[in-house]
LUMDRENVEX-639843 format. One record per residue (C-alpha): residue number from 1; residue in three letters; x, y, z. Coordinates in pm, 1 decimal. Last residue first. Layout:
% LUMDRENVEX-639843
+-----+------+----------+----------+----------+
: pos : code :       px :       py :       pz :
+-----+------+----------+----------+----------+
: NUM :  Ala :        X :        Y :        Z :
...
+-----+------+----------+----------+----------+
//
This chain:
% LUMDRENVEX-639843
+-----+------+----------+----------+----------+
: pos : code :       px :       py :       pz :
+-----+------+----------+----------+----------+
: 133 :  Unk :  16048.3 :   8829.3 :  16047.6 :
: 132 :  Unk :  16353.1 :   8716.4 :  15888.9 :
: 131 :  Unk :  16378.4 :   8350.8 :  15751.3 :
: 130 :  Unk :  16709.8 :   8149.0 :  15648.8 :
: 129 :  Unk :  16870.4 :   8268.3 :  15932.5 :
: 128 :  Unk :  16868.0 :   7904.5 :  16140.5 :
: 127 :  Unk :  16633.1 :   8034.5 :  16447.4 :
: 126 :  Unk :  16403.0 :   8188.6 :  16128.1 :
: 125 :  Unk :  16418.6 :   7836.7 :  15953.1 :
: 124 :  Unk :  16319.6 :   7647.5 :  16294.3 :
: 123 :  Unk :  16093.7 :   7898.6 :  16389.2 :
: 122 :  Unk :  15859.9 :   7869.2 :  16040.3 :
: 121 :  Unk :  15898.8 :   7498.6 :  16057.7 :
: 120 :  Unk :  15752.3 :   7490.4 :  16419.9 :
: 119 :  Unk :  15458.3 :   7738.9 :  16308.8 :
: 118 :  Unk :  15354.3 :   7511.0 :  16002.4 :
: 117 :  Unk :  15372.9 :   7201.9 :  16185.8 :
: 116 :  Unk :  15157.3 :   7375.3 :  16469.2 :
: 115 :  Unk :  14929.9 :   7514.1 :  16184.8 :
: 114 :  Unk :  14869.7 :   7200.1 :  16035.5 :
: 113 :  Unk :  14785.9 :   6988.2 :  16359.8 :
: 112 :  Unk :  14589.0 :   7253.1 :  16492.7 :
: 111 :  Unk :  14345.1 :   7253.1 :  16159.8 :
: 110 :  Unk :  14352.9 :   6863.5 :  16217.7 :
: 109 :  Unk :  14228.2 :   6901.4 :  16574.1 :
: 108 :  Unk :  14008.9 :   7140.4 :  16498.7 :
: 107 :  Unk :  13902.1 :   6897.1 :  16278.7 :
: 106 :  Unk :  13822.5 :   6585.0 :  16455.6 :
: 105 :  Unk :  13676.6 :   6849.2 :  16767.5 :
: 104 :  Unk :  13425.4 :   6924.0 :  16509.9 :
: 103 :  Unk :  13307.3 :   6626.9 :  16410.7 :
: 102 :  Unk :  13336.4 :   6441.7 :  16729.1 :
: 101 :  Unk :  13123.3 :   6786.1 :  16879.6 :
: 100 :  Unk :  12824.2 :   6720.7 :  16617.8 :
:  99 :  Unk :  12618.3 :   6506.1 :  16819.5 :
:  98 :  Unk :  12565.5 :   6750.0 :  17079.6 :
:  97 :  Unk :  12401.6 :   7009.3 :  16832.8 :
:  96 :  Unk :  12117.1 :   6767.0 :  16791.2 :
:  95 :  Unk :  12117.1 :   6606.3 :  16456.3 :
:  94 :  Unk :  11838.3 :   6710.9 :  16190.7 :
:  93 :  Unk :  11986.6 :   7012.5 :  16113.6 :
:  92 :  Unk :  12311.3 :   6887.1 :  15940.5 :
:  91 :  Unk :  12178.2 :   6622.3 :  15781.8 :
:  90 :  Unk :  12026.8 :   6893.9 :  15510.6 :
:  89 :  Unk :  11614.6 :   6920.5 :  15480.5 :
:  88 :  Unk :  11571.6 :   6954.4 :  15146.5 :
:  87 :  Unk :  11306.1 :   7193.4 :  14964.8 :
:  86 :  Unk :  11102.6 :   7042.5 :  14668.6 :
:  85 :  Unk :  11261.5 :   7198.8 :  14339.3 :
:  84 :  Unk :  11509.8 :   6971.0 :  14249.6 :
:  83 :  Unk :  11273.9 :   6638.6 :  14316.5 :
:  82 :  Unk :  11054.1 :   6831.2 :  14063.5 :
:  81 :  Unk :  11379.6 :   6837.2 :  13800.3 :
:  80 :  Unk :  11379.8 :   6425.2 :  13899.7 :
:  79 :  Unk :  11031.4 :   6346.6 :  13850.3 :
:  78 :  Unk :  11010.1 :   6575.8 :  13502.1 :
:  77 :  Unk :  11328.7 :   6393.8 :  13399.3 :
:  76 :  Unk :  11133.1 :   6049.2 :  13473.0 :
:  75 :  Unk :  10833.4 :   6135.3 :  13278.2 :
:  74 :  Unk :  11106.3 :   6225.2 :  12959.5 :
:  73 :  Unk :  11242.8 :   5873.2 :  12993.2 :
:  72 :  Unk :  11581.2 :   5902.3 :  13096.0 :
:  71 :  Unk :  11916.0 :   5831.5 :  12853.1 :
:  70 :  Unk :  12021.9 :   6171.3 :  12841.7 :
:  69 :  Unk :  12063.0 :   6177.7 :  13229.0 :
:  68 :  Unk :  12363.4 :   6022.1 :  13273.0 :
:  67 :  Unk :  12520.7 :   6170.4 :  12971.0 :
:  66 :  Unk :  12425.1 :   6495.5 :  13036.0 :
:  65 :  Unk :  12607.2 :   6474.9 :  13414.3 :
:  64 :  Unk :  12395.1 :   6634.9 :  13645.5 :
:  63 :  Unk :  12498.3 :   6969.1 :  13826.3 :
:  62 :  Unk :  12186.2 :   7173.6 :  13874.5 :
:  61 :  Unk :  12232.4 :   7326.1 :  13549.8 :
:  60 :  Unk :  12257.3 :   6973.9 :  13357.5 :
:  59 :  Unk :  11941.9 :   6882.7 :  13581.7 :
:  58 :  Unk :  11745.8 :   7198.7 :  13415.3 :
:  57 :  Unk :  11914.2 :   7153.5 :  13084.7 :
:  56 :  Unk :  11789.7 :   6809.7 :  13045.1 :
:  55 :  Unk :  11419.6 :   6918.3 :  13158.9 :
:  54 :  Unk :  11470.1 :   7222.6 :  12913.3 :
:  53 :  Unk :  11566.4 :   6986.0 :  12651.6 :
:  52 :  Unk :  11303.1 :   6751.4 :  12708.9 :
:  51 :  Unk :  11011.3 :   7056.1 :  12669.1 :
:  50 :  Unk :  11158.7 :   7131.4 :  12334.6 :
:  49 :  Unk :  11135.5 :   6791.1 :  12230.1 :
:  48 :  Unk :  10781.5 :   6757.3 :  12347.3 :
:  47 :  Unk :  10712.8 :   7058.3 :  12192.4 :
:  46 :  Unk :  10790.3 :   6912.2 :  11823.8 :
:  45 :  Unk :  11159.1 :   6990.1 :  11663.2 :
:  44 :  Unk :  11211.8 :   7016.2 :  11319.8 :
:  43 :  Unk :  11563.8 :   6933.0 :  11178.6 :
:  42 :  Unk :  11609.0 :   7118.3 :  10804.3 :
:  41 :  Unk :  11595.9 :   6805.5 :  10579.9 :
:  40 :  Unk :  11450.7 :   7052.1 :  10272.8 :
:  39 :  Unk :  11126.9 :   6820.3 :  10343.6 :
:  38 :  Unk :  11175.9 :   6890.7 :  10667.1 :
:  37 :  Unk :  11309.9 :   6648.3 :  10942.2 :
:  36 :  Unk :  11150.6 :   6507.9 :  11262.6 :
:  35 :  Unk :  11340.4 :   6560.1 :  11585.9 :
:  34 :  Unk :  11514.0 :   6291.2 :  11758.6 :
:  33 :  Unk :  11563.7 :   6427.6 :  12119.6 :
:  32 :  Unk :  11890.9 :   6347.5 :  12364.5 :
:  31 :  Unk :  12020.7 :   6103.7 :  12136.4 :
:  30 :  Unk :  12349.4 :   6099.6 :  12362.7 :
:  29 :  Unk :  12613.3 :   6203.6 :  12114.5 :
:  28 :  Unk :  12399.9 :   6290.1 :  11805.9 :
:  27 :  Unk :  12097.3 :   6478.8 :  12009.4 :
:  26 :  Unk :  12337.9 :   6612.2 :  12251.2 :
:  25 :  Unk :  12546.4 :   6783.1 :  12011.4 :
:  24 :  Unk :  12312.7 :   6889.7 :  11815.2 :
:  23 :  Unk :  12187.3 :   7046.3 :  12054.2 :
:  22 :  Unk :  12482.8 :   7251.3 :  12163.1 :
:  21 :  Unk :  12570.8 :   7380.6 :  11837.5 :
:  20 :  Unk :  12203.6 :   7502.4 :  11839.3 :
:  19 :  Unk :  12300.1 :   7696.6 :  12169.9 :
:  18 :  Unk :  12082.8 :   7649.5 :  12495.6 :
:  17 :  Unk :  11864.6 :   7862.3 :  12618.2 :
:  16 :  Unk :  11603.3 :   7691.3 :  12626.8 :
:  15 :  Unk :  11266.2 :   7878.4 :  12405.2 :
:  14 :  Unk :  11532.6 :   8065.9 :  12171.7 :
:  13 :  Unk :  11737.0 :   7732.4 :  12132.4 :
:  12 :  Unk :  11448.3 :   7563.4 :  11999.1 :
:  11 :  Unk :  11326.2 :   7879.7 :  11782.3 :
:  10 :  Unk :  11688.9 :   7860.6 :  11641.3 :
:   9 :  Unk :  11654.5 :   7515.2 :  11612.2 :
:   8 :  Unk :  11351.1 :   7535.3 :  11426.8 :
:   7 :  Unk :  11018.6 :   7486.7 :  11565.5 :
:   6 :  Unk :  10726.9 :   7227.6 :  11498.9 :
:   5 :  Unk :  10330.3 :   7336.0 :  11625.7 :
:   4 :  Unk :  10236.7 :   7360.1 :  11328.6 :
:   3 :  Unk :  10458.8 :   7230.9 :  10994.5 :
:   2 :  Unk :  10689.9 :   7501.0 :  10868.7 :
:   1 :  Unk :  10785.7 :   7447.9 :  10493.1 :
+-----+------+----------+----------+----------+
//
């Protein structure tokens, strides 16, 4: 019997995209939701499950570990997928384009590094015959 405003895994996995397999799987390994059972003990999920599963798979998406995350009250998952959605600033455009020449110089000089050992090897075996150009 379907009770109002309750879904069905199917329904569930419909509304988040992710696969009933999948579900249960996070609701037995990490109690991700506890949905209610039917009378037939069919799982039932209310919208607030549904909801936390698309908050979980929005920060599993964005590269968060499910088992980090699982554990979250559902106010803090809506904190963190907003944090996902406010635009960052990276590091790399808040210094002045001075301040990066270390950085770069560091690994020029590495690339350099590589290639010279790369080049000398590549002489010494074609000087010795056992490389033909």
């Amino acid at each position: 019997m379907t009770t109002k405003g309750t879904f069905s895994i199917g329904g569930v996995a419909r509304r988040t995209g992710l696969t009933p397999p999948l579900i249960r799987m996070w609701e037995a390994r990490y109690g991700a939701v506890t949905p209610d059972r039917s009378d037939s003990g069919q799982r039932r999920y209310s919208e607030a499950d549904v909801r936390r599963l698309e908050l979980l798979r929005a920060l599993v998406d964005s590269g968060r570990r499910i088992g980090l995350v699982a554990g979250l009250a559902t106010d803090d998952l809506e904190k963190h997928v907003a944090a996902l959605r406010r635009p960052t600033v990276r590091l790399v455009e808040m210094r002045p384009p001075e301040a990066l020449g270390p950085a770069i110089g560091a690994t020029s000089r590495t690339v350099m590094g590589y290639y010279n050992q790369a080049r000398r090897k590549y002489v010494q075996k074609t000087f010795r015959g056992e490389m033909e150009i």
